[in-house]
N, C-alpha and C positions, 0 to 999 in steps of 0.2 A: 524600561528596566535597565540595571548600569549592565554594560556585556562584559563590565571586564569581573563582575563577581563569579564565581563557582559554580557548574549549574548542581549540585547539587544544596545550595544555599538557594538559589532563586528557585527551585523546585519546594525546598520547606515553606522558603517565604510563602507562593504563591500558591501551597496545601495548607495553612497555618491553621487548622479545623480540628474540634471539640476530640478527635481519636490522636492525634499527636500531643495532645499534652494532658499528664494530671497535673491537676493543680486543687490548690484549695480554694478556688472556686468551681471546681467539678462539683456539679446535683447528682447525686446516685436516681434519685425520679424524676430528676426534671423534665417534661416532654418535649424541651427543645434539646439539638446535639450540637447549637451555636449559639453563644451568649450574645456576640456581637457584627450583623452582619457591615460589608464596609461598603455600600454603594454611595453611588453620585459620580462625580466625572473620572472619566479614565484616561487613556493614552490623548494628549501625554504628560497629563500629572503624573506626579510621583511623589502627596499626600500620605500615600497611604506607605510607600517602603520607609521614606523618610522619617515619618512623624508616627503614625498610626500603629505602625506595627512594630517598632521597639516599643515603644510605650505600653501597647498591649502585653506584648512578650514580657516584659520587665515586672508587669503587674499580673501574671497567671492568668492571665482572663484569653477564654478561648474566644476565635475569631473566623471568619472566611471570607478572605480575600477573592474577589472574582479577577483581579488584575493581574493576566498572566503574560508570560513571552510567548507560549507556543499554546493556542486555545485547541481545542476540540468538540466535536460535538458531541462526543459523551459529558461534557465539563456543563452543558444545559440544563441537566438534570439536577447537578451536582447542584448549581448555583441557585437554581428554583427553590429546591428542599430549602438549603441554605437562607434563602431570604426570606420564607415561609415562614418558618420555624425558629424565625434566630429571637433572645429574648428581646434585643436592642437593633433597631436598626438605625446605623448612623450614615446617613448623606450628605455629602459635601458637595455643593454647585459653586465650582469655584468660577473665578474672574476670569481666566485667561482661555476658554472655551465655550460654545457655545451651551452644551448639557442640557438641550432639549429634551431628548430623553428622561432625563435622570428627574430634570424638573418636575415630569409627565409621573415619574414612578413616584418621586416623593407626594406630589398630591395626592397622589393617589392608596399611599402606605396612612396619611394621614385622614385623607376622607374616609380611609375603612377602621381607624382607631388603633394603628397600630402604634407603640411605645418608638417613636421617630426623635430623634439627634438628627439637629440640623446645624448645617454651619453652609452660609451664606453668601455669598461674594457676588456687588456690580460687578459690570462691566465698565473698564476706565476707559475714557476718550482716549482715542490714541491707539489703541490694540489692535495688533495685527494680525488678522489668522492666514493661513496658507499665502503670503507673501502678498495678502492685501487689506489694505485700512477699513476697520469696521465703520460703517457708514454711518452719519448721526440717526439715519433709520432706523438701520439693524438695530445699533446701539438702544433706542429708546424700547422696541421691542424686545429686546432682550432682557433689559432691565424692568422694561414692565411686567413680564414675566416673570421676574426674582420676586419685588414686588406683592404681584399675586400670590406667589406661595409663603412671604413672609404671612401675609395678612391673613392667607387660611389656615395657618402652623397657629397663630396666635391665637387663632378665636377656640383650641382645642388644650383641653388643659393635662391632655397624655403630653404634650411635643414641648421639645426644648428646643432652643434656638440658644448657639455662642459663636462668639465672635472669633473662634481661628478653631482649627483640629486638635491644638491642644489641651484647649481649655475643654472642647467634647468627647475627647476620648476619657481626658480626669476626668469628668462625672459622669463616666460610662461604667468606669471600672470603679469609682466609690458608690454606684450603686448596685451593682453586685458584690461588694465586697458585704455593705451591708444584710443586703438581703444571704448571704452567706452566712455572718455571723448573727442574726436572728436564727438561722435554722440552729447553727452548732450549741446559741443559748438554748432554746428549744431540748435539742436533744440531752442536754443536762441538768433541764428541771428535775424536781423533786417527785417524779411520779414513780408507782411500783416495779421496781427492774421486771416482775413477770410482766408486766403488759405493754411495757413500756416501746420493744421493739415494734410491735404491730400497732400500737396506737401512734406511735412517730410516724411511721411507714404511712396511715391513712389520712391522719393530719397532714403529712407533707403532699402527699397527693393532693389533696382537698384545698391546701394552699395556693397549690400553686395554679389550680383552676381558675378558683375563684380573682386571683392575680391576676391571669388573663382574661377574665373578664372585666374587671373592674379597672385596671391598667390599660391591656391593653383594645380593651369594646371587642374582644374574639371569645366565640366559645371554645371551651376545651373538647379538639378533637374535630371542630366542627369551621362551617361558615360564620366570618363575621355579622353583628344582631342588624348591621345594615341592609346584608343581602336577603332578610328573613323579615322586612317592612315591604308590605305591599308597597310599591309605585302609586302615584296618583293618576287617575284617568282623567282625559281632560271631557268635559262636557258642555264645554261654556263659560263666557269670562272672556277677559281683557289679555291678551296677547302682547309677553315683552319680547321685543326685536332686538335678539343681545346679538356682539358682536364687533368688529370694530366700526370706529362712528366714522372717522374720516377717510376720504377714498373708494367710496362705497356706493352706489347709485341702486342697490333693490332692495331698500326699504322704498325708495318714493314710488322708483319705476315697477317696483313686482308687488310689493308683500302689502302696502298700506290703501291699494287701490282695491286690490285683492280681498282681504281680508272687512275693510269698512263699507263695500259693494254687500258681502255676509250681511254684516251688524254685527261686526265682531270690532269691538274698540281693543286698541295698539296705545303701547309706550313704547316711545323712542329713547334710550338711553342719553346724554349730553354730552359725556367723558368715558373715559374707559382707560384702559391700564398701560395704551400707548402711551396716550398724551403724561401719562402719572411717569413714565420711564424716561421722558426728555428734560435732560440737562438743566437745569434750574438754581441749585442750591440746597441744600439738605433741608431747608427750615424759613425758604422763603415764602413773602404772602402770595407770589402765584403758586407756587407747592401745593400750600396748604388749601388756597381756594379750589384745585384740583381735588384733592383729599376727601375734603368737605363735600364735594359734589360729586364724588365719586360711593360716597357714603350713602347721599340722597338718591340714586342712583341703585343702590344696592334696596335701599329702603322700595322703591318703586317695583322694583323687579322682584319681591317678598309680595306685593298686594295685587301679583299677574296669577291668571290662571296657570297660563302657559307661557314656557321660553321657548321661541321659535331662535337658535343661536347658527349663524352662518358664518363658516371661514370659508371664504372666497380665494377662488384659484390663482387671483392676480397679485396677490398680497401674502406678505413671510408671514402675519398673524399668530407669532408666537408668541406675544402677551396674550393672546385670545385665546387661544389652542389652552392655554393654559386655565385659563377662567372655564372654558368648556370642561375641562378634565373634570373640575371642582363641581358644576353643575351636575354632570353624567349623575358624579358620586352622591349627590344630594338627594333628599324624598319630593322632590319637584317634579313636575311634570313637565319633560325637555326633547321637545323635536330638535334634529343637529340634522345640519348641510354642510357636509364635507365636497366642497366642489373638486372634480379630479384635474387633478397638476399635470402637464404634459413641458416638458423642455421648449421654452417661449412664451409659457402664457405670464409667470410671473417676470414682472418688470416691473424695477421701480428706480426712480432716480435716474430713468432714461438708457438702463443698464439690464439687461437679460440676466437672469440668476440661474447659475449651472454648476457644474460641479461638485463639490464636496460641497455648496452651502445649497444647492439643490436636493442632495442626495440627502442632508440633514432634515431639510424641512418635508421632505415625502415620504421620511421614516417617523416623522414626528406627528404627521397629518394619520398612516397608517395605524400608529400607536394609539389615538383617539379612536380611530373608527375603531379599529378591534376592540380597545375598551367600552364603549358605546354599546355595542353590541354583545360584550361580554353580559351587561349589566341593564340589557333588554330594552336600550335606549334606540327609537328609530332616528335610521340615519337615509338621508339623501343627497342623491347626486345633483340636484339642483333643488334654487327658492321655489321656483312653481310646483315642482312636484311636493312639498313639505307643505306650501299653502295648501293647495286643492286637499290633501291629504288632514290639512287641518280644519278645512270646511268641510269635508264630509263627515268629520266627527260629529258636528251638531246639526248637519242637513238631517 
C-alpha cells in the first residue's frame, strides 16, 4: 500500500464492505453482505488499490478487500464470511509472484461451483523474485500450474476467465448491475399493490436461492451439492499413478511392483502439466503434441478406479499440488501422499530451496493436506504406506 496516502483512506480502502456503502446495488434480501470478494495475489501487487477498487467504488458495487497495511487476527473471521458469502469472487494470479496459494483457493472456489472471475497471468522468463532469477524450473511449474487452473476454470460453465482486472471487474459490476435492474423491473410489474409487498418479498428470496444454486452449485444456507455426493469407495480396478512424471523413481521402485505383486493393474501417466508449463511457443507443434497427450492422459485417468497421486518431498510440484487440488475436489476416488518437507530434502538444479521459496511451497503442500482432509480424502506420509493401504482394500 502507498505510505504516503492518509491512514484514514487506506483504512476505508482496506474496509471497502457491503455496511459502508448504499448504493443501488444494495439487495434489501440478499443473503450475501459482499457482492464481490477480491482474492488472488497480494503483497506486493497493488491490483486491487490501483484498478479494482476505484472501479468498484465508481460503480456502487460493494466489495472486500482482504489487502491490508496493518492485519489482525480478528480480520480471519472477517475475511472468511467475506469469501463465503460474497455473490462474485474475483481472483487474480498474476505474473510477477508466485500465488501458490491463491492458485490452490481458486481451484478450489471453482471445483465447489462457486460464481469465480478469473484473470490469469504466466510467469515471464526473466522474473526476478526476492533478488533471484526464476529458474526455467520453477518457471515451468509455475506456469504449469496457471495452466491447470485455466483448464479446470474452462471445463465449468459458472467461471469466467479475462484477460486483465479490468476487463473482470466491467463484468462484475454489469452483472450485478443487471441482476439489480431485474429485481427493480420486478418490483414494478403490474401486480395488486395489497400483495404485491409480501409476494416481492418471497419471490426475491426464492430467487435468489434458486440463483445460488443454479449459478453458483451452492445450496442456500447450506453445503455446496458437491459435498452432499457420496465419494467412491475403491474395491477394485486399475490404479492411475498421478503425479509428476519426471524425477520421480516410485512408481518403478515402490507402487508398480507393489501394486502388480496384488493383481492390481496400474496406468502410468506420459506428460503432465510440468512439461505443458515449459517454454515452447503459444501454438507450436510440440505445444500442442503435449496438449494432445496430456488430454489422453486425462482420458486414461477417467477409465482408473483409483488415483494413488504423490507429491514428493524432493520436488517444488506445484503444477501437481495443483492438479491434486482439482482431484481432492472431484467424485473420484483419490489416495494422496504428501511426503514431509524438511529444509535439504528439496533440491533441484543442484541448489537447496530455502527461504521465502521454501516457506511458499510448505504453505502450499499444507493447504493440500488440510484440504484433503477437509473433504475426507486419505492422505499419507509415504508411497508404501498408501500402496499397502490400497491392497488391503481388496485383500
Amino acid at each position: 500500500m502507498d505510505p504516503t496516502r492518509a491512514p484514514e483512506e487506506r483504512t476505508r480502502t482496506a474496509h471497502a464492505a457491503v455496511q459502508e456503502q448504499q448504493s443501488p446495488l444494495q439487495m434489501s434480501h440478499c443473503p450475501v453482505d459482499v457482492a464481490v470478494f477480491l482474492g488472488g495475489s497480494c503483497n506486493p501487487t497493488t491490483w486491487r488499490r490501483d484498478i479494482a477498487v476505484p472501479l468498484l467504488t465508481a460503480n456502487h458495487v460493494r466489495f472486500f478487500d482482504p489487502q491490508v497495511d496493518e492485519w489482525s487476527p480478528e480480520r480471519i473471521a472477517m475475511e472468511t464470511r467475506a469469501k463465503e458469502r460474497a455473490a462474485l469472487v474475483l481472483i487474480v494470479v498474476d505474473g510477477r509472484t508466485r500465488s501458490l496459494v491463491s492458485i490452490h483457493e481458486a481451484v478450489e472456489f471453482v471445483c465447489r461451483g462457486r460464481s469465480v472471475r478469473l484473470v490469469i497471468d504466466d510467469v515471464p522468463s526473466g522474473l526476478v523474485i526476492e533478488g533471484a532469477v526464476v529458474s526455467t524450473a520453477e518457471l515451468a511449474d509455475l506456469n504449469g500450474a496457471r495452466q491447470c487452473l485455466r483448464d479446470v476454470a474452462t471445463e465449468r460453465r459458472h467461471v469466467k476467465l479475462f484477460p486483465d482486472v479490468a476487463a473482470a471487474v466491467g463484468a462484475c459490476s454489469s452483472e450485478l448491475l443487471q441482476l439489480n435492474e431485474r429485481r427493480q423491473h420486478r418490483r414494478q410489474s403490474g401486480r395488486s399493490m395489497a400483495t404485491k409487498p409480501q409476494e416481492d418479498e418471497e419471490e426475491e428470496k426464492n430467487e435468489e436461492k434458486e440463483a445460488l444454486i443454479a449459478v453458483d452449485g451452492t445450496r442456500f444456507g447450506g453445503p455446496p451439492w458437491t459435498d452432499l455426493l457420496p465419494r467412491q469407495s475403491y474395491t477394485g480396478g486399475s490404479v492411475y499413478l498421478g503425479g509428476n512424471v519426471g524425477a520421480t523413481s516410485w512408481r518403478e521402485e515402490v507402487a508398480v511392483p507393489l501394486l502388480r505383486r496384488a493383481g492390481i493393474a496400474v496406468h502410468v501417466p506420459a506428460v503432465d502439466y510440468w512439461q505443458l508449463g515449459v517454454p515452447s511457443g503459444a501454438n507450436t507443434p510440440r505445444r500442442r503434441s503435449r496438449t494432445d497427450s496430456l488430454h489422453d492422459v486425462k482420458q486414461l485417468r477417467a477409465t482408473s478406479a483409483l488415483v494413488l497421486f504423490v507429491i514428493p518431498k524432493h520436488l517444488r510440484a506445484i503444477a501437481a499440488m495443483t492438479e491434486a487440488v482439482a482431484l481432492v475436489l472431484s467424485r473420484d476416488a483419490v489416495v494422496l501422499v504428501v511426503e514431509p518437507v524438511e529444509e535439504g530434502d528439496m533440491i533441484e538444479e543442484g541448489v537447496a530451496l530455502t527461504g521465502r521459496e521454501l516457506h511458499d511451497l510448505t504453505r502450499a503442500r499444507a493447504y493440500l493436506r488440510d484440504m484433503a482432509e477437509r473433504n475426507n480424502v486419505a492422505v499419507f506420509p509415504s508411497v508404501t504406506n498408501a500402496v499397502d493401504a490400497i491392497i488391503a482394500m481388496v485383500a
